[in-house]
C-alpha positions in Angstrom: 67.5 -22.0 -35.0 67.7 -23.9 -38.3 69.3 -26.9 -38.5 73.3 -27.1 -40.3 72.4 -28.6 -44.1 74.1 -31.7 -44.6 74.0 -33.6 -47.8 73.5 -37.0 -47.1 70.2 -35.6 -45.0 69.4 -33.4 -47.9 69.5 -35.9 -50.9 67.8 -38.0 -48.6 64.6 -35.8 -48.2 64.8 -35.0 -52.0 64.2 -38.6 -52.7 60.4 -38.5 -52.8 58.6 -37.3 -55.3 55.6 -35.7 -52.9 58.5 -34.2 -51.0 60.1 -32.6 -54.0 56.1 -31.6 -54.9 56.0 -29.7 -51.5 59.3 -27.9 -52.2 58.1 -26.5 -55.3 54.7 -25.3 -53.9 56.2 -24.1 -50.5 58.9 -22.1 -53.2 55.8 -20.1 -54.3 53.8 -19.6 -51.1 53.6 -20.2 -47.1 51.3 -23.0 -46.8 48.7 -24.6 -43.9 49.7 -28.7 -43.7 46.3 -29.1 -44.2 46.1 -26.9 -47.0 49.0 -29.0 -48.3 47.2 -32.3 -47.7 44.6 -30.7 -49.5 46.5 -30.0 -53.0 48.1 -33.3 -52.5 45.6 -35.2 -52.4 47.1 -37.5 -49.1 46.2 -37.1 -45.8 47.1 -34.8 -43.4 49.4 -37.3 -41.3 51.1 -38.4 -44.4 51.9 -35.1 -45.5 52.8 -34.2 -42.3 55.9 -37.2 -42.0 57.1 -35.6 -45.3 57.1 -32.3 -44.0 59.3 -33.4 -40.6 61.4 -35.1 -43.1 62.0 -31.7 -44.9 62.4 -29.9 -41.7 64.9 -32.0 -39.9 67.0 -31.6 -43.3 66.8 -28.1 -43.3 64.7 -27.8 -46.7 61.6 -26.3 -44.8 61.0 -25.0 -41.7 57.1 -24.8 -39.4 56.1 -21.7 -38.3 53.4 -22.0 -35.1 50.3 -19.4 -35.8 47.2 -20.1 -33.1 46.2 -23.5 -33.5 47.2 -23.9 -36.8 51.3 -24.8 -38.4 52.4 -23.3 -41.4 55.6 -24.4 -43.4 57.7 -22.8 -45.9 60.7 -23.0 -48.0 64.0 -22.4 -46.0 65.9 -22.8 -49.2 66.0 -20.2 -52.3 67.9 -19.4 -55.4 70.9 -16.5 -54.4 69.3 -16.1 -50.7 70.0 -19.5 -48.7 73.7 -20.9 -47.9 75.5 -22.4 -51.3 73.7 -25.8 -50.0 70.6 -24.6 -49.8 70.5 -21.9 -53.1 71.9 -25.2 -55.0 68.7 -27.0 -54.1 66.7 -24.6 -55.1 68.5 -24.1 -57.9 68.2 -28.1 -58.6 64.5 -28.1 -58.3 63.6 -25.2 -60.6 65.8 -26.7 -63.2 64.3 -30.1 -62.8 60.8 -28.3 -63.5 62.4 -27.0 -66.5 63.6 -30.3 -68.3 61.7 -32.9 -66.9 58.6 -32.7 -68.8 56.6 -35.6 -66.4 57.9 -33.4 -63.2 56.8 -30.0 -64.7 53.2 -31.4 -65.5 52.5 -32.7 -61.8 54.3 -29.1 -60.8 51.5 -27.7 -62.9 48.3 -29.7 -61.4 49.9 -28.8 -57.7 49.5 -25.4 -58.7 46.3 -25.3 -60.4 45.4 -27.0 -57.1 47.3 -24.1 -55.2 45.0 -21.7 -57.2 42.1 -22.9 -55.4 43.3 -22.8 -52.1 44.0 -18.9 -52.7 41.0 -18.4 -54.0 39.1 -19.7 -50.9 40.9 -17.6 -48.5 40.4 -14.5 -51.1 36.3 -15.7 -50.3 36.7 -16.2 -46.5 38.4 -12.7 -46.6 35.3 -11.1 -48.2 32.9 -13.2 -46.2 34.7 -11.7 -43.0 34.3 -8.0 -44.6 30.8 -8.3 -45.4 30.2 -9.3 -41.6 32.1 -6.3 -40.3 31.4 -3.8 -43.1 28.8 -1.9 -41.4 31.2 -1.6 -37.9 34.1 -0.6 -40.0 31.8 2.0 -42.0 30.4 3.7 -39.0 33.9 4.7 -37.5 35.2 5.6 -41.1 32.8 8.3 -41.5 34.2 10.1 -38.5 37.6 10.4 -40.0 39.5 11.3 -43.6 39.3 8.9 -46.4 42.4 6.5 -46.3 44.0 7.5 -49.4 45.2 11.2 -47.8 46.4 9.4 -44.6 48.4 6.3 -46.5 50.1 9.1 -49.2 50.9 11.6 -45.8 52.0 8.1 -44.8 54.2 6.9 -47.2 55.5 10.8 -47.6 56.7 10.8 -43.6 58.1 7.8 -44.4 60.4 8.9 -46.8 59.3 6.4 -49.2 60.3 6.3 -52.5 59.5 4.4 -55.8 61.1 1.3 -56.7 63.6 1.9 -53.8 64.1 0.0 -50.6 63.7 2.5 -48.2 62.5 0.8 -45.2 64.8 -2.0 -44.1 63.4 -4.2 -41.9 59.7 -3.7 -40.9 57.2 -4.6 -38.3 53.6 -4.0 -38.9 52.3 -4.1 -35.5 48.4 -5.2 -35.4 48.4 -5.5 -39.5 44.4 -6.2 -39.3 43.6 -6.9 -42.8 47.4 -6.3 -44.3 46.6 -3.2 -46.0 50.4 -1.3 -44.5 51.9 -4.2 -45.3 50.6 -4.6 -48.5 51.0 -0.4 -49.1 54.9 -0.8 -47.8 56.4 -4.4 -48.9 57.7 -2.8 -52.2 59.6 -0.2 -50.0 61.1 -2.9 -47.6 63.8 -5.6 -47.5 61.4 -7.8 -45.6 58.0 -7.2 -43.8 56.6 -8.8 -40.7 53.0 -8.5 -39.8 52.2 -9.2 -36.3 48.3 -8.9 -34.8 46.7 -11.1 -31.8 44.0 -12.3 -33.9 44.0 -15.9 -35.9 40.9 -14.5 -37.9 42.6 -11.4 -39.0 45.9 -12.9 -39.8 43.4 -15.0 -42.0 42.5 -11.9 -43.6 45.9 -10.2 -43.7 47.2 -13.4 -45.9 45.0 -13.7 -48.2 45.6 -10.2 -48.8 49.5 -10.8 -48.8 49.2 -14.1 -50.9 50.7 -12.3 -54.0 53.5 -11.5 -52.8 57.1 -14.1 -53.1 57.8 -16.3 -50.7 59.8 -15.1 -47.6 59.0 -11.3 -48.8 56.3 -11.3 -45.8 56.0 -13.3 -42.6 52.8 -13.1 -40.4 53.5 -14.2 -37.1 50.7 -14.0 -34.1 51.4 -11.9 -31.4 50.6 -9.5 -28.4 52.2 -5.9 -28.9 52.8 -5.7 -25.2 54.8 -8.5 -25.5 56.8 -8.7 -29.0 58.5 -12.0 -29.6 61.5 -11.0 -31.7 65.1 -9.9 -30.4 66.1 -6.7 -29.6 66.9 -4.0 -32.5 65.4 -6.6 -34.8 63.5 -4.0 -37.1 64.9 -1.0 -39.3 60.9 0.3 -39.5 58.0 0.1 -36.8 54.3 1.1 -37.9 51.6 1.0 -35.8 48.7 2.1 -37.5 45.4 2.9 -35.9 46.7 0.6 -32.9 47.6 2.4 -30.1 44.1 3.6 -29.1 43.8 -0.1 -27.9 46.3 -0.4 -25.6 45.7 0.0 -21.6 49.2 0.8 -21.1 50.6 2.9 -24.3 54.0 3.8 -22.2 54.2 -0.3 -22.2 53.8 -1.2 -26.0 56.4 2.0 -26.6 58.7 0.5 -24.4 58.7 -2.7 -26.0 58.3 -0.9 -29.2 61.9 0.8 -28.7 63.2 -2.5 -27.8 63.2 -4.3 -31.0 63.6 -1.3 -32.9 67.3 -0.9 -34.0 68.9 2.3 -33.5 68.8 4.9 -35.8 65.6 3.2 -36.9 61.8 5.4 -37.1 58.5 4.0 -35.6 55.6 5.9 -36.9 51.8 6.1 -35.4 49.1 6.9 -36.9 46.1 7.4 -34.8 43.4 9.7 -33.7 44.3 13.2 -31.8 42.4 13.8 -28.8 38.8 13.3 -29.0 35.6 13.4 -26.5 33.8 10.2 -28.8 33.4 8.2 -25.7 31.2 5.5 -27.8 34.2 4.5 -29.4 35.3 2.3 -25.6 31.5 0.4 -26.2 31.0 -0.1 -29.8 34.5 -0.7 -30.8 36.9 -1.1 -27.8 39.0 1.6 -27.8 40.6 1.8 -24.8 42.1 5.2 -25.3 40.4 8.2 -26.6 43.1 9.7 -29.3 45.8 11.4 -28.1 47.6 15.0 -27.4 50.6 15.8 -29.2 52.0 16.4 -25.3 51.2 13.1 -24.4 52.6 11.1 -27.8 55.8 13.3 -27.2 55.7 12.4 -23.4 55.1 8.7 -24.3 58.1 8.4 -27.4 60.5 10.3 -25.6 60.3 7.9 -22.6 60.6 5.0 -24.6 64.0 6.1 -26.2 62.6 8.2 -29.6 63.3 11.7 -31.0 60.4 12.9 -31.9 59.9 14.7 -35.1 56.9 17.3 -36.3 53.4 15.5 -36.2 51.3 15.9 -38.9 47.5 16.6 -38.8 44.6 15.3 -41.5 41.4 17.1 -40.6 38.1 14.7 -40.4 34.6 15.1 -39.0 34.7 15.0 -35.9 37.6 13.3 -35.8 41.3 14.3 -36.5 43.9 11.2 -37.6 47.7 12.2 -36.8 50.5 11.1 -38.3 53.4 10.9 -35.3 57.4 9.7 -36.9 60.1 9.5 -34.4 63.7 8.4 -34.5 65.1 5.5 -32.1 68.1 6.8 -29.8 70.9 5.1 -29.5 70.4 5.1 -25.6 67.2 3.6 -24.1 66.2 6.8 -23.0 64.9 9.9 -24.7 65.2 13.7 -24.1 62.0 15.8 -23.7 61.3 18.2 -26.7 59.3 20.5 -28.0 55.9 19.0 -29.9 55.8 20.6 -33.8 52.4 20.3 -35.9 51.8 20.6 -39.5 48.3 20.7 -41.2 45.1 21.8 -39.1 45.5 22.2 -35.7 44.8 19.0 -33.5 42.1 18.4 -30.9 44.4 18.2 -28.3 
């Protein structure tokens, strides 16, 4: 819970110049302490009494990923409380006039610059390391474009409109839905198990303004937000991991509000039994029976599944509708495009 902004507290905090340096990098992007530190130029537990000063005022707040603590802005122009958006408000005007102020601004930035371009490199590095795994299973299947416009098309996604509401990118991997959807969506959360991917996923995601996408580490058995939390659910090519689908739906349904869609995309029913060794697949596709089996017991209303034809492999596109009850009502299972392999 954020703490209440109080103005003694507040004009306090804003009475350093390296704090008011963090506020106007952590107004631009989501950074590491360390990577603060690092464009700062001061050492890690300096910057990190700054940053509690900021926090305990209400200016920024720390978000926990792994091992490592990431901090952004919790104030911004026509978003925060009156408090808050008058801060901000303060601080890009004092950028504007004060010509000594806007020049250190400048340098932070140019610093800033760097630190995005080294995740950009660690991204790649990671890619070149895994390019030869990720080609062998994309052969199998349809290129990516078909699947992400069939996507975006179930979706109901439309240009320059906010479509999506809230939504959850469950297991983002490298951030590519959340990159493809954050224009369609009031606010995007990308949640995967892995510190190295999340790694991936934000340098990815790094273009995008502050607070438009959080990433947030997490098991999808085990989601930690609040009930009804999310307009949108996506799991793309996720499901085929899990031990316990009927589970991750559950949970899935739980923090989805009512009214809201969940859609899967994943493999129909296959016999590539290689896929548990060389890539951990725990699950070998699935039926359209068992995907409407599995969303109507976790409280969805199924709609018609779509089908994009690969070699060997067919991807499905599966889009249901939350209930308003927790539980759903069998149905029959519609398909569009080439038959599955069911």
């Amino acid at each position: 819970m954020r703490p209440e902004m109080q103005i003694e507290p507040t004009l306090r905090a804003l009475s350093d110049l390296t704090r008011l340096r963090i506020m106007r990098l952590l107004a631009h992007i989501e950074l590491a302490v360390g990577e603060l530190a690092q464009v700062l130029g001061q050492s890690q537990p300096r910057v990190s009494r700054h940053v509690r000063i900021l926090c305990d005022a209400g200016l920024a707040e720390r978000r926990k990923e792994g091992s490592w603590v990431f901090l952004r802005s919790a104030v911004s122009e026509g978003l925060a409380p009156p408090l808050g958006d008058a801060v901000a408000r303060l601080l890009a005007t004092a950028e504007a006039q004060d010509s000594a102020f806007a020049a250190r601004c400048a340098e932070d930035r140019r610093h800033l610059a760097a630190i995005r371009a080294d995740r950009s490199a660690k991204a790649e590095a990671w890619f070149s390391r895994h390019a030869e795994e990720w080609d062998t299973l994309r052969v199998l299947h349809c290129p990516d474009e078909p699947v992400e416009a069939a996507l975006a098309s179930a979706l109901g996604v439309k240009p320059d409109e906010i479509t999506l509401g809230t939504l959850l990118d469950v297991g983002t991997g490298t951030g590519r839905m959340a990159e493809l959807f954050a224009g369609s969506a009031a606010h995007v959360t990308a949640l995967d198990r892995s510190p190295e991917m999340l790694q991936v996923a934000r340098a990815r995601l790094q273009q995008f303004p502050s607070g438009l996408v959080d990433l947030v580490q997490g098991d999808f058995s085990a989601l930690p937000f609040g009930d009804s939390a999310f307009d949108t659910l996506l799991f793309h090519q996720v499901l085929h991991y899990a031990q316990e689908p009927a589970a991750v739906l559950a949970e899935a349904a739980r923090v989805t509000a009512p009214g809201g869609t969940i859609a899967l995309v994943d493999f129909a029913a296959h016999d590539r039994e290689e896929l548990r060794e060389r890539h951990a697949h725990a699950r070998l596709g699935f039926s359209d029976e068992q995907m409407l089996a599995l969303l109507s017991e976790a409280g969805f209303e199924c709609r018609p599944a779509i089908a994009l034809p690969g070699t060997p492999l067919t991807v499905k596109i599966w889009t249901a509708r939350r209930n308003a009850t927790n539980r759903g009502k069998p149905q029959e299972a519609a398909t569009t495009g080439a038959d599955a392999t069911s």
